[in-house]
KOLBAMAR-12714 format. One line per field, with one value per residue: x, y, z of N, C-alpha, C in turn; residue in one letter; residue number from 1. Coordinates in Angstrom, 2 decimals, decimal comma. Layout:
BEGIN
n.u <- X | ...
n.v <- Y | ...
n.w <- Z | ...
ca.u <- X | ...
ca.v <- Y | ...
ca.w <- Z | ...
c.u <- X | ...
c.v <- Y | ...
c.w <- Z | ...
residuo <- A | ...
num <- NUM | ...
END
This chain:
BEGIN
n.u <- 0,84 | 0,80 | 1,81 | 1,36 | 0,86 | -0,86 | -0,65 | -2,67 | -2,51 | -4,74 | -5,17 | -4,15 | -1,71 | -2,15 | -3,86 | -2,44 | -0,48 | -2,06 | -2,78 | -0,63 | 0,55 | -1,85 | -0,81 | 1,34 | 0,67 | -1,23 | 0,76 | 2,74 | 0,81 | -0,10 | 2,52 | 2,91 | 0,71 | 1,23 | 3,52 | 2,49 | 0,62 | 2,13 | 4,35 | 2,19 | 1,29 | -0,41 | -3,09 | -2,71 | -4,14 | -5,84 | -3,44 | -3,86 | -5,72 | -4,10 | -3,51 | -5,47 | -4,65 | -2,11 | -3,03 | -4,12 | -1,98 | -0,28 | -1,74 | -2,24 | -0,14 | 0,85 | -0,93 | -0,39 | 2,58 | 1,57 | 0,02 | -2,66
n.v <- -1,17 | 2,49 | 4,99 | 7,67 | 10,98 | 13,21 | 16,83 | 19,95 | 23,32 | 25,42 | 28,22 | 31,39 | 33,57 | 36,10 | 35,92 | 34,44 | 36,36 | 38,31 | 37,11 | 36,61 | 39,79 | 40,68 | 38,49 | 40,07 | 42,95 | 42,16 | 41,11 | 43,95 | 45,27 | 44,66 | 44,46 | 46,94 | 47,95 | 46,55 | 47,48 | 49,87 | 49,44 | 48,33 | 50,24 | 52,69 | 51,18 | 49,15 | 47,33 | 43,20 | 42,40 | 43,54 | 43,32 | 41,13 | 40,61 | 40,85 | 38,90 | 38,16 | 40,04 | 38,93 | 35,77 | 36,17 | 37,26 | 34,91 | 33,02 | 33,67 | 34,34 | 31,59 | 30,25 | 31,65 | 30,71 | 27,87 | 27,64 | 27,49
n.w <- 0,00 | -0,98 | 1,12 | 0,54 | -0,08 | -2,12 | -2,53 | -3,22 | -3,90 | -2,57 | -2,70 | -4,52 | -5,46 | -5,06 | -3,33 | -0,70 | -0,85 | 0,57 | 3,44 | 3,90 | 4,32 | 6,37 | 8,34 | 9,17 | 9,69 | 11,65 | 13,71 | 13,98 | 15,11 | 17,33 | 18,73 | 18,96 | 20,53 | 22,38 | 23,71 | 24,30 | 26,34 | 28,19 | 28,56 | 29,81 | 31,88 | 31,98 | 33,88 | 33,78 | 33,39 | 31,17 | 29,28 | 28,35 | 26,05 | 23,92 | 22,80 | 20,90 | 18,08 | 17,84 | 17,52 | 14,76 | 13,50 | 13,80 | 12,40 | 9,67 | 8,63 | 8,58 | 7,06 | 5,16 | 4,42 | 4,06 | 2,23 | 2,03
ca.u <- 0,00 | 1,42 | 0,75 | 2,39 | 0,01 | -0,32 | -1,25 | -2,41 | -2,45 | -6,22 | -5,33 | -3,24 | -0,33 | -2,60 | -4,57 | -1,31 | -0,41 | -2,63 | -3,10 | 0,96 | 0,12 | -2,73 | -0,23 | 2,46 | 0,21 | -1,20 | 1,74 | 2,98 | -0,23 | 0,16 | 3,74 | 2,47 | -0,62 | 1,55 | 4,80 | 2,07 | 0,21 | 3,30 | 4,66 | 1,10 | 1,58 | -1,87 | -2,99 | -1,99 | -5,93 | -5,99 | -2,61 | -4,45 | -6,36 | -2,81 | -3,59 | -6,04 | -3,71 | -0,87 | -3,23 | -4,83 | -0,96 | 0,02 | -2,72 | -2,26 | 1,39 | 0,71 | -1,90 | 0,16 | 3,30 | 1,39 | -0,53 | -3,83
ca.v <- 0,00 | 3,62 | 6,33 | 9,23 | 12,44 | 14,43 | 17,94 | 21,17 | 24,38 | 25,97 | 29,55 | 31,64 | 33,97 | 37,12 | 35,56 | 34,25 | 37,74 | 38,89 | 36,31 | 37,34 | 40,81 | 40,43 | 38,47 | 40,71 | 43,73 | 41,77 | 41,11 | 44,82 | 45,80 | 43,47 | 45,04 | 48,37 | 48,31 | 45,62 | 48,09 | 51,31 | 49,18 | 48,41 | 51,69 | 53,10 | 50,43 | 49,08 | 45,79 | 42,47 | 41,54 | 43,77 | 43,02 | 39,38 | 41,19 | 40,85 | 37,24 | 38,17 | 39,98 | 37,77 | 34,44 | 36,44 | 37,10 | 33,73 | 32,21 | 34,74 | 33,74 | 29,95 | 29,99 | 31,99 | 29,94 | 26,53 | 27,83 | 26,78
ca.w <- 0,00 | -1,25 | 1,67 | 0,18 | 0,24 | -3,03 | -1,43 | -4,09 | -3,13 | -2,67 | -2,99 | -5,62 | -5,08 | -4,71 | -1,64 | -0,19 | -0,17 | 1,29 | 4,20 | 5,08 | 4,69 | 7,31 | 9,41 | 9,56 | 10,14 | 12,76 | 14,57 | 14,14 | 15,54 | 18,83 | 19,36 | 19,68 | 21,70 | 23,86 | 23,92 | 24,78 | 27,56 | 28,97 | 29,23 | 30,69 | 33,12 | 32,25 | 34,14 | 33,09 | 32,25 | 29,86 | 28,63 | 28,02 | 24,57 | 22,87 | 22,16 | 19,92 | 17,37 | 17,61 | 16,83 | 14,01 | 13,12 | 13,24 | 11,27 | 8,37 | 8,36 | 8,40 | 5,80 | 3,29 | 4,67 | 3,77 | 1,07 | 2,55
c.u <- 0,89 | 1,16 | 1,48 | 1,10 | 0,40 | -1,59 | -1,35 | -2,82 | -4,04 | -6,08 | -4,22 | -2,01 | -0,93 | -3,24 | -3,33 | -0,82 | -0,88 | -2,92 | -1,35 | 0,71 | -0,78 | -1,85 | 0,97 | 1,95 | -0,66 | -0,72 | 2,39 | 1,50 | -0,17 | 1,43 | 3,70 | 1,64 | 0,35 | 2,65 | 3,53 | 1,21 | 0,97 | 3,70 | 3,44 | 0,83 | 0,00 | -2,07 | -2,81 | -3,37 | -6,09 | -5,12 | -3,17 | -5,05 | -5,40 | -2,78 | -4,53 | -5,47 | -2,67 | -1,45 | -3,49 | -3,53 | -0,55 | -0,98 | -2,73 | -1,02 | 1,12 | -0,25 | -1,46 | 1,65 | 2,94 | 0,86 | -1,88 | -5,14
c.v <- 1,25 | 4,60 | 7,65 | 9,97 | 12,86 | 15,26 | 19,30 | 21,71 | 25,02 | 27,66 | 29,99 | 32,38 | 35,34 | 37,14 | 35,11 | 35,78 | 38,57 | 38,17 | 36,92 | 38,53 | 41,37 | 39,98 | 39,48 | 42,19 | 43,48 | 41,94 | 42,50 | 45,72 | 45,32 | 44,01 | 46,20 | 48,34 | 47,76 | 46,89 | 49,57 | 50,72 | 49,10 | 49,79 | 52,58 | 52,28 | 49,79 | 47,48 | 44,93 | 41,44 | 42,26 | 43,16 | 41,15 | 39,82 | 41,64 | 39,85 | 37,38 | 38,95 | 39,28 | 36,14 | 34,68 | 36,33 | 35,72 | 32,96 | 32,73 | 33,82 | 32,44 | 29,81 | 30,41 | 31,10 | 28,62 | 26,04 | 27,22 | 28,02
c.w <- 0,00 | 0,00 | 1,45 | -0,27 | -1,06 | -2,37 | -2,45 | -3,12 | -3,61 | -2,58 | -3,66 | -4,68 | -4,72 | -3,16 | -0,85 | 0,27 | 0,69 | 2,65 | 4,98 | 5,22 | 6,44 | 8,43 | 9,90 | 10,35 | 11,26 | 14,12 | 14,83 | 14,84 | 16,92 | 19,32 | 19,71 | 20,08 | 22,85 | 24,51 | 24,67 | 26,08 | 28,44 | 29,56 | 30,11 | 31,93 | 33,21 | 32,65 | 33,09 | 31,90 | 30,67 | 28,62 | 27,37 | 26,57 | 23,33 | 22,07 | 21,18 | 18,34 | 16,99 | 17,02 | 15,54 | 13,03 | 12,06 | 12,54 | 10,16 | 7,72 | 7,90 | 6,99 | 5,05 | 3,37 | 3,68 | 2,89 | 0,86 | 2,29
residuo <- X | X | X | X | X | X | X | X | X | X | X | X | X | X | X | X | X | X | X | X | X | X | X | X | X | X | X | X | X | X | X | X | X | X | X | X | X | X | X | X | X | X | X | X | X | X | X | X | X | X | X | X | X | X | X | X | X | X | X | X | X | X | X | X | X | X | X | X
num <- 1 | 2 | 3 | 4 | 5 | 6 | 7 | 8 | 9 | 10 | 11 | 12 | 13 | 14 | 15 | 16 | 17 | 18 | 19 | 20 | 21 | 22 | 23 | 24 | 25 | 26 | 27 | 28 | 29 | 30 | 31 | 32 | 33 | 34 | 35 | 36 | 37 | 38 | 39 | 40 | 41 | 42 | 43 | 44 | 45 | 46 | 47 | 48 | 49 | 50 | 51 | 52 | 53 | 54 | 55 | 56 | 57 | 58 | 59 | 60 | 61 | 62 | 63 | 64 | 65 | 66 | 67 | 68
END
């Protein structure tokens, strides 16, 4: 029995772009709110509403990464 995976790619090179785009502006979005809460010294609960840029980040990334 063969189990080798053939795997195409479901989106082009324009949506790819745009999926890293999305993550990178993400992640530069998550470094400055985090870097200006910090400095305002603002609790750590809030600080917790960073995770929602940074997953949005990394899933942008990964999906134009994997080409998904």
């Amino acid at each position: 029995m063969n189990d080798q995976t053939i795997c195409y790619w479901n989106i082009g090179v324009v949506e790819r772009r745009k999926r890293l785009q999305f993550g990178i502006i993400s992640f530069v979005i998550g470094i400055v709110v985090g870097v200006v809460l910090i400095a305002l010294d603002v609790s750590n609960l809030w600080r917790l509403l960073l995770f929602l840029p940074f997953v949005g980040g990394g899933i942008g990334y990964f999906q134009a990464h994997e080409k998904t």
